[in-house]
C-alpha positions as CSV (number, residue, x, y, z in Angstrom):
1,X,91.7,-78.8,79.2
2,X,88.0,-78.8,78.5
3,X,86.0,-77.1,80.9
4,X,83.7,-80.3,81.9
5,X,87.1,-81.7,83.5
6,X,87.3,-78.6,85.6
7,X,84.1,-78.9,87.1
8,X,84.5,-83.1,87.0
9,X,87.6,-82.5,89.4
10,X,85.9,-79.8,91.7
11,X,82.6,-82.0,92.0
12,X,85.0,-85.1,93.0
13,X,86.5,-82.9,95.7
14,X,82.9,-82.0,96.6
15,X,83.3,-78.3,96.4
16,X,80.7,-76.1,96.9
17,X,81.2,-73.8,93.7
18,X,81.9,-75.7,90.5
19,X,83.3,-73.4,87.8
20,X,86.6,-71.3,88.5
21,X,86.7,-67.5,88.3
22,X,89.9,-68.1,86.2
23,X,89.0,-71.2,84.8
24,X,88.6,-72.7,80.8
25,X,84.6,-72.3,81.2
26,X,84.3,-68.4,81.8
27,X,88.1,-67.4,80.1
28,X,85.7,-65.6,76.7
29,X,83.5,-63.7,79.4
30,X,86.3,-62.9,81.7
31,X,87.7,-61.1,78.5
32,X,84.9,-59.6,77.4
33,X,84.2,-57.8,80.8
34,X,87.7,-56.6,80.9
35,X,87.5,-52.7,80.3
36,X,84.2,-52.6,79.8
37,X,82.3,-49.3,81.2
38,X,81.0,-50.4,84.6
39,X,77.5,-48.8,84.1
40,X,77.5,-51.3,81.1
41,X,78.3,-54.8,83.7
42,X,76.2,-53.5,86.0
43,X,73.2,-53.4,83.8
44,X,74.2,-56.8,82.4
45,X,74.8,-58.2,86.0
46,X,71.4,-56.7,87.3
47,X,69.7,-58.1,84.1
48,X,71.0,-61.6,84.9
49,X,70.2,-61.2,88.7
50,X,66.2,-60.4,88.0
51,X,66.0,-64.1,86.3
52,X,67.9,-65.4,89.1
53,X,65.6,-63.4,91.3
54,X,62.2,-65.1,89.4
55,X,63.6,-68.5,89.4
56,X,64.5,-68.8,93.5
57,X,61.2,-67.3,94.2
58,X,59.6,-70.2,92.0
59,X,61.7,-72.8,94.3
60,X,61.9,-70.8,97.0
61,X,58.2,-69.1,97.9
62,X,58.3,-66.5,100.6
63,X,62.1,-66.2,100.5
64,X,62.4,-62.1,99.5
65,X,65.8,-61.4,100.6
66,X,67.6,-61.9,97.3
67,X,64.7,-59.6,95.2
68,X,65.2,-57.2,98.4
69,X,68.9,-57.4,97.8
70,X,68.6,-56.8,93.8
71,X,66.0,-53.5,94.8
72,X,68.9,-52.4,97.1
73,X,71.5,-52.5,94.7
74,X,68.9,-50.6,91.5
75,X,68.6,-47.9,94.2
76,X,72.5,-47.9,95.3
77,X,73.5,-47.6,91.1
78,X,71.0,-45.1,90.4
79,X,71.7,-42.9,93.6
80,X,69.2,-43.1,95.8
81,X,70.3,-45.7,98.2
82,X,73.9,-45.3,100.4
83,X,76.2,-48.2,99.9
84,X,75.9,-49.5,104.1
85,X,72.1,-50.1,102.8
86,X,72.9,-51.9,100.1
87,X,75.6,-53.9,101.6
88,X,73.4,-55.1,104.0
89,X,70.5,-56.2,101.8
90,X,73.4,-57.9,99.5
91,X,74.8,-59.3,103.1
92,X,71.3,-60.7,103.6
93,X,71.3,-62.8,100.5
94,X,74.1,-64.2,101.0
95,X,72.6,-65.4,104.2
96,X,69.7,-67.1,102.9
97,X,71.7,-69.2,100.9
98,X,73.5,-70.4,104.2
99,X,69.7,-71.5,105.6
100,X,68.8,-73.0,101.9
101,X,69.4,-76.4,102.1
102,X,68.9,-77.5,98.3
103,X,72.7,-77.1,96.5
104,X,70.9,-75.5,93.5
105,X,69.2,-72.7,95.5
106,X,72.7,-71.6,97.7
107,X,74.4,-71.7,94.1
108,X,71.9,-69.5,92.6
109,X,70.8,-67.0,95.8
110,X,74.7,-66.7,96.1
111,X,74.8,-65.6,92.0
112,X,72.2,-63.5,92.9
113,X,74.3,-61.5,95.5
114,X,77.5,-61.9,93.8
115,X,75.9,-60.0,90.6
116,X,74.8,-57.1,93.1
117,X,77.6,-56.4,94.0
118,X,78.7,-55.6,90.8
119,X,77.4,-51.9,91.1
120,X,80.3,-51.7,94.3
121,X,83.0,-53.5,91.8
122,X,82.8,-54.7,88.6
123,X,85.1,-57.6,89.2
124,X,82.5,-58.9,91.1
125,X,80.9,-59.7,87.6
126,X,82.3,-63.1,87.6
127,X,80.7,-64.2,90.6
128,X,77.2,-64.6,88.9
129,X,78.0,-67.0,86.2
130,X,80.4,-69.1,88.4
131,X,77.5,-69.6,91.3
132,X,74.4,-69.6,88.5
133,X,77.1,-71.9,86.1
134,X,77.3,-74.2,89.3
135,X,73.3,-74.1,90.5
136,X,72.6,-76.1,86.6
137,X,75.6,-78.3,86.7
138,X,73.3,-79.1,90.4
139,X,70.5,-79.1,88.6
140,X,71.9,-81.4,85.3
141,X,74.3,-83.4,87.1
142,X,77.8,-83.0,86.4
143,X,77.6,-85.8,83.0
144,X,74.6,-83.9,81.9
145,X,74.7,-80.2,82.3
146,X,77.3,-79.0,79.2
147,X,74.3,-78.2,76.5
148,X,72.7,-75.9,79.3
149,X,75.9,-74.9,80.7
150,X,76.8,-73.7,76.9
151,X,73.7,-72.3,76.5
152,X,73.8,-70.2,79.0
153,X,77.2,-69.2,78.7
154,X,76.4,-67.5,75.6
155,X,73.1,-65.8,76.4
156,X,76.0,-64.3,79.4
157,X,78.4,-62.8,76.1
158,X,75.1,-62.1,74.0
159,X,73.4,-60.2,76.8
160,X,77.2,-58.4,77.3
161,X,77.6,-57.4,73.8
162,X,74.1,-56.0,74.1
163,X,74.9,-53.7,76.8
164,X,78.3,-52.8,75.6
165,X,76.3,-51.0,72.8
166,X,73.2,-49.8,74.6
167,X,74.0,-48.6,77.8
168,X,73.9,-45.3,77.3
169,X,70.8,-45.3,76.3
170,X,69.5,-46.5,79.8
171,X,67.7,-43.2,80.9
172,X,69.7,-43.3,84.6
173,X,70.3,-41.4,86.5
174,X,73.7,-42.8,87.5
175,X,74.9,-42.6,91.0
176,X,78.2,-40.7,91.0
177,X,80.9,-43.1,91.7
178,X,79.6,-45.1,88.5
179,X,80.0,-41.8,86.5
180,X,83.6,-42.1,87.3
């Protein structure tokens, strides 16, 4: 089945997030991320969550919870911030997509907490492209988003294979449970 009928059928049901964890659209990056080191996703996922971070406060002016959530989270992977602090900036985020009322902005401010997380869990890693995957199909239109969707999808594996080779040359330090 071609991706575009996956999110098709979820938009007809009206459901909130558009592209499937386990779905056609992200199968290639699902692979890739498996086994990866998780210092390596969560540089990726942190990468990916600073652009979200820029665009919502373009949209979104005065909103700081997701840029406090994605300082939280820098702190919590390099060891100077407990995981209950983190948490609750990532918490935070989540809840200022439940007060957005603008489809595009919950999918993306929920991508943005979803790829902090990823210094807790790595299979959180999925969570960002499905929300930021959803937020341009919102932004498109479902008949009109597959070139950007596409596009995007592969700066996700280029940006991957980029920090499956270079990670270790990120200077850290590395909080302790990521050294694992």
């Amino acid at each position: 089945m071609d991706w575009m009928e996956e999110i098709r059928e979820k938009a007809r049901r009206k459901n909130a997030i558009l592209i499937a964890k386990d779905g056609v659209c992200l199968r290639e990056l699902r692979q890739r991320l498996e086994g990866q080191d998780h210092r390596a996703v969560v540089l990726w996922a942190l990468e990916l969550a600073q652009e979200g971070v820029e665009a919502l406060e373009a949209a979104c002016p005065g909103e700081n919870r997701p840029r406090l959530a994605l300082a939280a989270s820098w702190l919590w992977a390099r060891g100077r911030e407990k995981m209950r602090g983190a948490q609750r900036a990532i918490l935070d985020c989540h809840a200022a997509a439940k007060e957005m009322e603008d489809p595009e902005h919950i999918a993306l401010c929920h991508a943005v907490g979803q790829a902090c997380a990823v210094v807790h869990t790595a299979g959180h890693a999925l969570g960002f492209p499905m929300y930021e995957l959803t937020a341009l199909v919102r932004q498109y239109g479902v008949e009109h988003c597959r070139e950007a969707v596409e596009a995007r999808r592969q700066q996700y594996l280029d940006r991957l294979t980029y920090w499956q080779t270079h990670w270790q040359e990120d200077p850290g330090p590395w909080a302790a449970f990521l050294c694992r």
